[in-house]
C-alpha positions, -999 to +999 in steps of 0.1 A: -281-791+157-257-805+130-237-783+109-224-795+075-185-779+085-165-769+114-173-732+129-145-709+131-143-677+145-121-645+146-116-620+174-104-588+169-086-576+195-060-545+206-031-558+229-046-554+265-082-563+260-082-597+280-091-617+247-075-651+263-098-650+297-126-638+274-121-669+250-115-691+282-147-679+299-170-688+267-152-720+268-162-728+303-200-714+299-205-739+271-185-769+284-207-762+318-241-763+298-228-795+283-214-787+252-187-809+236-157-777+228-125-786+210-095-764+207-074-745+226-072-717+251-041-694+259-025-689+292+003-665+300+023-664+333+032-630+351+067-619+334+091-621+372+114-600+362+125-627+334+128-619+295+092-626+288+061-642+307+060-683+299+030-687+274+012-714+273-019-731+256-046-752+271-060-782+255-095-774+265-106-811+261-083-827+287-073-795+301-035-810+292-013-772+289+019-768+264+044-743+269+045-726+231+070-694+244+106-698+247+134-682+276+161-667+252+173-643+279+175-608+295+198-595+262+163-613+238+140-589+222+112-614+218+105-654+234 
């Protein structure tokens, strides 16, 4: 199938509905039936008692990950 433009998609989502593992799980589906997939997936660690969780984002071509949050500390109201 060729398509003349990129596909792009939104997901509307509410704050704890698992959007990330459902993006990464379509992602896997397709790269396991072959499909080339481009972009990139979110990942967020368990918060340890820290400021925030560490967030990162997954490549999902080399499977290379980023950290994207930032520590700013326990006094921070965001990362």
């Amino acid at each position: 199938m060729t398509v003349p433009f990129p596909l792009l998609a939104a997901v509307r989502y509410r704050r704890d509905d698992g959007v990330d593992r459902l993006l990464e799980a379509v992602v896997r589906d397709l790269q396991a039936r072959g499909a080339r997939v481009a972009g990139y997936v979110q990942h967020e660690t368990e918060a340890d008692g820290e400021c925030c969780a560490v967030t990162l984002v997954e490549d999902v071509a080399t499977g290379e990950r980023h950290v994207i949050s930032q520590q700013l500390g326990s006094g921070a109201r965001g990362c």
